[in-house]
Every structure is written in structure tokens, then in C-alpha cells.
C-alpha positions as CSV (number, residue, x, y, z in Angstrom):
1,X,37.6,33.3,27.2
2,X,37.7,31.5,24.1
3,X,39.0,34.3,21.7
4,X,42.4,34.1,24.3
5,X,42.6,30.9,24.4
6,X,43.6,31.0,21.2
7,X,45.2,33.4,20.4
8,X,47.7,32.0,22.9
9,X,47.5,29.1,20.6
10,X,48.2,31.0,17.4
11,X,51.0,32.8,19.6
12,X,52.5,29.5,20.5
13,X,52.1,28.0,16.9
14,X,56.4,28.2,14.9
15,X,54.9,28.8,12.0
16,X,52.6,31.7,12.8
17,X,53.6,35.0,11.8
18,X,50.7,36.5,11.7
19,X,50.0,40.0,9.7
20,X,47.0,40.9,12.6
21,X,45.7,39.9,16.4
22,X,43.2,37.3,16.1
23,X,40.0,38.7,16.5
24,X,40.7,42.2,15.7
25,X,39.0,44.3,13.7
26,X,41.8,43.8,10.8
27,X,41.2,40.2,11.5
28,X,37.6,40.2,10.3
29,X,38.4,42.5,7.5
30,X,40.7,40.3,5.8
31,X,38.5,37.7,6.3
32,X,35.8,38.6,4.9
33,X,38.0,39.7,1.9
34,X,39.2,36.2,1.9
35,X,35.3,35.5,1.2
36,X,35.1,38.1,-1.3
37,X,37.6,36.2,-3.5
38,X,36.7,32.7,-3.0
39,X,32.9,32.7,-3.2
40,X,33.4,35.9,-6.3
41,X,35.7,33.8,-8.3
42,X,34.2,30.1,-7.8
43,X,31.1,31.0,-8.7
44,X,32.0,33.0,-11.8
45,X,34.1,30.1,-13.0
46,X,31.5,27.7,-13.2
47,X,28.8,30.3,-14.2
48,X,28.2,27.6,-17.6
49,X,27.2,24.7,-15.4
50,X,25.4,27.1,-13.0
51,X,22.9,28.4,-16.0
52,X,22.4,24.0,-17.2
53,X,21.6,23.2,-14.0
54,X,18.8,26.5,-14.0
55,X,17.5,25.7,-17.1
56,X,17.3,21.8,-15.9
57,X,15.2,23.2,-13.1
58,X,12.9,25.7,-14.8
59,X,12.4,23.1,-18.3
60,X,13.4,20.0,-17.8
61,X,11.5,18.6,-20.9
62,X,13.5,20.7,-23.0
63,X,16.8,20.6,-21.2
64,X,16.6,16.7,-19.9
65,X,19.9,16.4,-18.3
66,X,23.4,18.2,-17.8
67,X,24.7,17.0,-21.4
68,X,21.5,17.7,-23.3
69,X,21.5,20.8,-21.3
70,X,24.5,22.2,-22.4
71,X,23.9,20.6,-26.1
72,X,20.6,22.5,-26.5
73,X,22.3,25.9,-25.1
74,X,25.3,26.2,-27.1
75,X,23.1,25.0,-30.3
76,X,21.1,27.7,-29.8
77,X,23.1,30.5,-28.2
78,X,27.0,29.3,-29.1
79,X,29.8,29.0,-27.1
80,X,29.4,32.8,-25.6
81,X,25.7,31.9,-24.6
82,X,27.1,30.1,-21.5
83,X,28.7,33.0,-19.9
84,X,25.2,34.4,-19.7
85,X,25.0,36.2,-15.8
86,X,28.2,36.3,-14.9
87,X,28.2,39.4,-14.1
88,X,25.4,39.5,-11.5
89,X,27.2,36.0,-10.1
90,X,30.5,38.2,-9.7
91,X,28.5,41.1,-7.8
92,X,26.2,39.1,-5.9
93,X,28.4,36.3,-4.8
94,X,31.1,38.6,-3.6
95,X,28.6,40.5,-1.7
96,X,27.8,37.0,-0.1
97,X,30.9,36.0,0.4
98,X,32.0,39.3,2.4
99,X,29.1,38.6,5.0
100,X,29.5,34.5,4.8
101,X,32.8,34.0,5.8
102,X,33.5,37.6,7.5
103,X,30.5,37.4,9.8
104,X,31.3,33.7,10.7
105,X,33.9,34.8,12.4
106,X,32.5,37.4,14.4
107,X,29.7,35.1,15.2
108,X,31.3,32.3,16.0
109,X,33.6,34.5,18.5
110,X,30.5,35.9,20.1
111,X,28.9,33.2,20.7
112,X,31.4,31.3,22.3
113,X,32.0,34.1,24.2
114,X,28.8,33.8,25.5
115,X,29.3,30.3,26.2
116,X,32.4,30.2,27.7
117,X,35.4,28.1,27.5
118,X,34.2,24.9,28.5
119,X,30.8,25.0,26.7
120,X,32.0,26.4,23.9
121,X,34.5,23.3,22.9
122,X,31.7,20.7,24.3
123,X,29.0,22.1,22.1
124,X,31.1,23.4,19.5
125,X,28.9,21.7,16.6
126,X,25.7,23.8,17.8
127,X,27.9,26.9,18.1
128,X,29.5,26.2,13.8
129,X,26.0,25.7,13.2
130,X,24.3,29.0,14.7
131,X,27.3,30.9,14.0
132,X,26.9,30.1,9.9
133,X,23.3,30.7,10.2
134,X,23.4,33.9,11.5
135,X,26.4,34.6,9.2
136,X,24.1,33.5,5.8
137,X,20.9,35.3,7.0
138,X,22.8,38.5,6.2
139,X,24.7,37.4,3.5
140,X,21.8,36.6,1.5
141,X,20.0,40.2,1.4
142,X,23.0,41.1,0.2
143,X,23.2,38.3,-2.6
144,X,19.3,38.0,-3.3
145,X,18.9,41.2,-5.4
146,X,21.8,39.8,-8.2
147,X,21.0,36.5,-8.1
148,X,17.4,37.7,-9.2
149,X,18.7,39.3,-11.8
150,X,20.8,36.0,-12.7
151,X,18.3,33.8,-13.2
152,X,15.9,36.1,-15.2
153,X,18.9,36.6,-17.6
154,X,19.5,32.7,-17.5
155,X,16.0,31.4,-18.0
156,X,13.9,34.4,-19.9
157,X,14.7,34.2,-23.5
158,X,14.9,37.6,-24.7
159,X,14.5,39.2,-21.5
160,X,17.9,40.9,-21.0
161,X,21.1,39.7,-22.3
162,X,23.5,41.8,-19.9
163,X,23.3,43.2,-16.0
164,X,22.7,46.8,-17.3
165,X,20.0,45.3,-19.4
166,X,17.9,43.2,-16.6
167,X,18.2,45.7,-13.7
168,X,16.2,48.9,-15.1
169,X,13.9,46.1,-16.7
170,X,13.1,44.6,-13.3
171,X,12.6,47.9,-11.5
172,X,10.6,49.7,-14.1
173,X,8.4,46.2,-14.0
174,X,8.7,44.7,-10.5
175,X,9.5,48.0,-8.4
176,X,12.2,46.6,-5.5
177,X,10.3,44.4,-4.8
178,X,10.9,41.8,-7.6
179,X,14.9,41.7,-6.2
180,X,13.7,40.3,-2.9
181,X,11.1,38.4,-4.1
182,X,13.2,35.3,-3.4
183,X,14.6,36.4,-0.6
184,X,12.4,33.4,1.9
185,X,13.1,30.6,-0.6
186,X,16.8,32.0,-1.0
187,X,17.2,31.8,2.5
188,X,15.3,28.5,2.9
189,X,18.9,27.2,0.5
190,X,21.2,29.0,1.3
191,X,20.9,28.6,5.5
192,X,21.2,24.9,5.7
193,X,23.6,24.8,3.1
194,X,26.1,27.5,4.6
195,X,25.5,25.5,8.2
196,X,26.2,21.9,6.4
197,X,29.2,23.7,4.8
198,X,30.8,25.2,7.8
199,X,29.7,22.5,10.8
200,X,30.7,19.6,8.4
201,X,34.0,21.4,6.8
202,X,35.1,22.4,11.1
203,X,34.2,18.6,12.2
204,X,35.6,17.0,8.7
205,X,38.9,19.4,9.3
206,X,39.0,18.2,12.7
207,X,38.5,14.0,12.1
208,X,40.9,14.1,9.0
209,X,43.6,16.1,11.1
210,X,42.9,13.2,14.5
211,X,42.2,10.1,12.1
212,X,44.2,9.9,9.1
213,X,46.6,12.7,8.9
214,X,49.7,10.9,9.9
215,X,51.1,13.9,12.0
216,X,49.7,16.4,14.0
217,X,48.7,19.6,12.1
218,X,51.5,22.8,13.4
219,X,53.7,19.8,12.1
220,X,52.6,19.8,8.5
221,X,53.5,22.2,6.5
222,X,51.1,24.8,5.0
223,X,50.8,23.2,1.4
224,X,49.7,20.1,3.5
225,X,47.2,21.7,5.3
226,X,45.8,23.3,2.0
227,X,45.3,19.3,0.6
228,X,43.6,19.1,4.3
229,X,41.3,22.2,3.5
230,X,40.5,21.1,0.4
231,X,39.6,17.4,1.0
232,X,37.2,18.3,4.1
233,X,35.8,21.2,1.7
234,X,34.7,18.6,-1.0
235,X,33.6,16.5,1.2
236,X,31.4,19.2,3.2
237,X,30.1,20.6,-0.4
238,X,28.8,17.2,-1.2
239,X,26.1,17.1,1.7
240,X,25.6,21.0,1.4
241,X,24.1,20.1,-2.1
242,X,21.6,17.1,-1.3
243,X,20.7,19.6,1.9
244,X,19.7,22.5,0.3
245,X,19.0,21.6,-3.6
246,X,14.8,21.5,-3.6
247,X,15.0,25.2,-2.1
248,X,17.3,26.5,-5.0
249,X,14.9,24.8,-7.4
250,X,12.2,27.0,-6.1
251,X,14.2,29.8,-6.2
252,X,15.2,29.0,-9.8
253,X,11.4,28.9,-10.6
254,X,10.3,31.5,-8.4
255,X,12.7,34.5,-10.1
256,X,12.0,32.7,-14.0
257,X,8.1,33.7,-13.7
258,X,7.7,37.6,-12.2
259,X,3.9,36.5,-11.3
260,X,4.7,33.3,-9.2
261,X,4.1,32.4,-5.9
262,X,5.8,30.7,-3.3
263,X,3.1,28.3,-2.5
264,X,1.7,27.5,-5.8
265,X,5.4,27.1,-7.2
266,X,6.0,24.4,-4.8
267,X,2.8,22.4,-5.4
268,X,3.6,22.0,-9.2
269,X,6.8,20.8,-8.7
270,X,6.1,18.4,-6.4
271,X,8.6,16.3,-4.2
272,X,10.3,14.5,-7.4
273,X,10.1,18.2,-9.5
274,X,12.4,19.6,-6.2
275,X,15.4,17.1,-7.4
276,X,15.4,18.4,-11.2
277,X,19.3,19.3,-11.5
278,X,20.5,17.3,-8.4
279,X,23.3,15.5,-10.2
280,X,25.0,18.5,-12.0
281,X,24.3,20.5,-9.0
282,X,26.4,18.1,-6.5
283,X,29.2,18.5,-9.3
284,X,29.0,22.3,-9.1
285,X,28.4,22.4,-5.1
286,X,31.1,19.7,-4.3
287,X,33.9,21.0,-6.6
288,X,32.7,25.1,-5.6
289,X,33.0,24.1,-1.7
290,X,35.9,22.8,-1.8
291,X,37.4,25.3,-3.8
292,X,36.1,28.1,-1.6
293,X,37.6,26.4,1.3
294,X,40.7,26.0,-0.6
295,X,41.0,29.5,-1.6
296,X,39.8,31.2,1.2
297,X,42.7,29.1,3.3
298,X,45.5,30.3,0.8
299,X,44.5,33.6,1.0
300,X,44.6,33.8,5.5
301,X,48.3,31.8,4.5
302,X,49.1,33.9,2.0
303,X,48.5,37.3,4.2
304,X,50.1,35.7,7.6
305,X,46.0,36.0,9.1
306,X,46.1,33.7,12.0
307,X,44.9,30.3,11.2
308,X,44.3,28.3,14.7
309,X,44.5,24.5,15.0
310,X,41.8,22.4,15.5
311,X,40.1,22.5,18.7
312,X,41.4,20.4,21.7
313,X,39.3,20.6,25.2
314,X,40.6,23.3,27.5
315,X,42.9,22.4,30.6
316,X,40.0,23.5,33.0
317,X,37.8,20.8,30.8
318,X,40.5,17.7,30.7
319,X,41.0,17.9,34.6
320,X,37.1,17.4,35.2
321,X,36.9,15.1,33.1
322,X,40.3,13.4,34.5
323,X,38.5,13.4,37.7
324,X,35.5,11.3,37.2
């Protein structure tokens, strides 16, 4: 149904030379290695602002904003002190990335599978949306355990300094339990911000390419379509922050005290308490997105994985429509 579609697209497209069959098993593969590197190395790279914006969340009367907060860490920890959990960002975040963008795929093809051709460009929204759900729900018991370990190392003075350090600490302490302690807050941020990211990105992709993009897309070439990717990426990351940032503030609290609950966490903070962190968070979320995107696109052009065009309404589709 869908899946041939287009792959008679990508088959039709002069510039594709693609490395593998779309949809094939070597397909998914190399995109969820795509995922690997984009969401691995973004998230390492701005592992500084990453531990502000926790701090901003768990002490805000210490840490007051994003330039106090980095002020305050570097007085007291140097320079070094900022590249605290990067290590179980690298780890975790790759593990994330593998099921994010790899099972989007597979979900995305099933389901409009299941929808068919017609449904599945007519509904296409609902389908980015569950597709990137069901994607994240997996990624995240994947991630949960390291970014535990993260944000203890982050926000616990003197609790552990390094990812060898924090691990046999939390076990001995917390049993396995403490890794997936987060795990319903984690998802709670990481859902409806991998759904924004995904539905938005696919739509943003697709108004950019019909609206202001002067030519079509197979007539741009592929460093054009990268600006493309990245633009609709930065633009997606913006509203994948506001979506999702009073969850990741509960998670950032949640993993800082080992005898906190879910419930009582949320209370404290209150409403305004959820939006500690917001502005250095829409930096971090907005520039990470869109580098993602950016990355993950130059990897599929850079190892020939097919890369179909935005979606046009099938032939079947146009001459019902044509026939009102």
C-alpha cells in the first residue's frame, strides 16, 4: 500500500541512489543508527547547559537563572565541573535515539499499512503522532535508567562524580528500582515532546517545501534540503520545549531526592515551580531539535538511505476528490 507507493517514488526520484529498499530491514537499521548519532552527539554537546537548566529546576534560589547558573557552577566546580554526566547522556541518549528515530519508521509504516493508501495521507498528522508515540514509549526504558543516573550526578553534591561512581551507588541503595523510578514522569516528557517533534517537523517540512521553498523539493539540491531539515527542525524543537518542560522538571526533582514521590513532588512545585528553567531549556530543545534533524538527514544523504519527498495525495485520492 503505502510503503510501494513510495518506494516507487524514491525509484522515480534522479537523485536517489539509494544504498537499501525502503522499508527493509537494512532500512530501519541504518536509521536507527542515524538516531544513534544525532540524539548521542547533541545531547553530549550541550551536556553544560543541560546540568544549569537541572540545577535551575531542583534550586532555583541558589541557581536563579541560566547566567547565575552557570556563574555559581563554574565558581564552585571550574570549568571541568560542567561536563558533569556526560557520560550517562552519551549512553542513554544513544539508547534513545536507536528506538526514537528507528522505531518511527517501522511504526509509521505499520500503521499506514493498516490504514491504507487513502487514509493514510488524509490522516497523516494522527498517524506522525501515534507513530512517534509508540516509537518514544520504548525509547525511554531504554534511556530512563542513565538519565537517572544523570541527574543524581548533576544535582547531588558529593554523590558521585563519574558513571562508574553513581551506578553501584544507586543499586547497592535503590536496588533497580531507583533507575525506573522516573520512568512515568519520563514518559509524561518525553511522549508529547517526541510527537510535537516529529508531527510538527513532517507538517513544518511539508508547508516550507509547498509555501516558501521557491522550487519543488527532487529539484533542490541535497545541501538545500539540509537548510530545509534544519529550519523545520528548530522550529519543531521550539514547541517540543513549552510541550513537555513541567514533566522534565518533575523528573529533574523526582531522580535529585531517592525518597520522593511523584505526587507530593508535583504539589510543591506548583504550576509556576513546573516553568523553573523554561527559557534555557527552549535554547537547549530548539537548537538540539534541529540539530538532530539536521544530522540525522545528513547521515540517510550521506549513506544513499532513501529519503522520500513530502507527501502528495495518491492518484486513487485526487480522482475522488476531482469528482465531487
Amino acid at each position: 500500500m503505502l510503503i510501494k507507493y513510495i518506494k516507487a517514488n524514491c525509484a522515480s526520484n534522479p537523485q536517489s541512489n539509494s544504498s537499501c529498499e525502503y522499508g527493509s530491514t537494512k532500512f530501519y537499521a541504518l536509521c536507527g543508527l542515524g538516531g544513534i548519532i544525532s540524539c548521542g552527539t547533541t545531547h553530549t554537546a550541550i551536556v553544560p547547559l543541560d546540568l544549569v537548566k537541572c540545577r535551575i529546576q531542583v534550586d532555583k534560589a541558589k541557581y536563579k537563572g541560566i547566567f547565575t547558573g552557570f556563574k555559581v557552577s563554574i565558581k564552585e566546580e571550574g570549568i571541568r565541573g560542567l561536563a558533569k554526566g556526560w557520560a550517562p547522556t552519551f549512553i542513554g541518549y544513544s539508547l534513545q535515539g536507536l528506538g526514537k528515530f528507528g522505531l518511527y519508521e517501522v511504526f509509521k509504516h505499520y500503521y499506514a499499512d493498516l490504514l491504507g493508501e487513502e487514509n493514510a495521507y488524509l490522516w497523516r498528522t494522527s498517524l506522525y503522532l501515534a507513530a512517534s508515540a509508540s516509537a518514544e514509549f520504548f525509547a525511554d526504558i531504554l534511556l530512563c535508567p542513565m538519565e537517572a543516573a544523570k541527574v543524581r550526578i548533576q544535582t547531588m553534591p558529593g554523590y558521585a562524580s563519574t558513571l562508574r561512581e553513581a551506578l553501584p551507588k544507586m543499586m547497592s541503595k535503590e536496588g533497580l528500582g531507583g533507575f525506573y523510578k522516573g520512568i512515568i514522569p519520563l514518559w509524561g516528557r518525553q511522549i508529547p515532546y517526541t510527537m510535537m517533534k516529529f508531527a510538527c517537523f513532517e507538517r513544518t517540512l511539508e508547508a516550507l517545501y509547498q509555501y516558501v521553498v521557491p522550487k519543488p523539493r527532487e529539484q533542490c539540491s541535497k545541501g538545500e534540503q539540509l537548510v530545509v531539515t534544519f529550519s523545520a527542525g528548530y522550529i519543531a524543537g521550539v514547541f517540543c520545549a513549552i510541550i513537555s518542560h513541567p514533566a522534565d522538571t518533575v523528573v529533574s526533582k523526582l531522580n535529585q531526592n531517592p525518597n520522593a514521590k511523584l505526587g507530593e513532588v508535583a504539589r510543591n512545585l506548583g504550576l509556576l515551580g513546573m516553568w523553573s528553567g523554561i527559557f534555557p531549556r527552549i535554547i537547549m530543545i530548539g537548537t538540539l531539535t534541529a540539530l538532530q534533524w539536521f544530522i540525522y538527514d545528513g547521515f540517510k544523504v550521506a549513506m544513499n538511505v532513501p529519503r522520500p519527498p513530502p507527501p502528495a495525495a495518491p492518484e486513487s485520492l485526487r480522482k475522488k476528490l476531482a469528482g465531487k
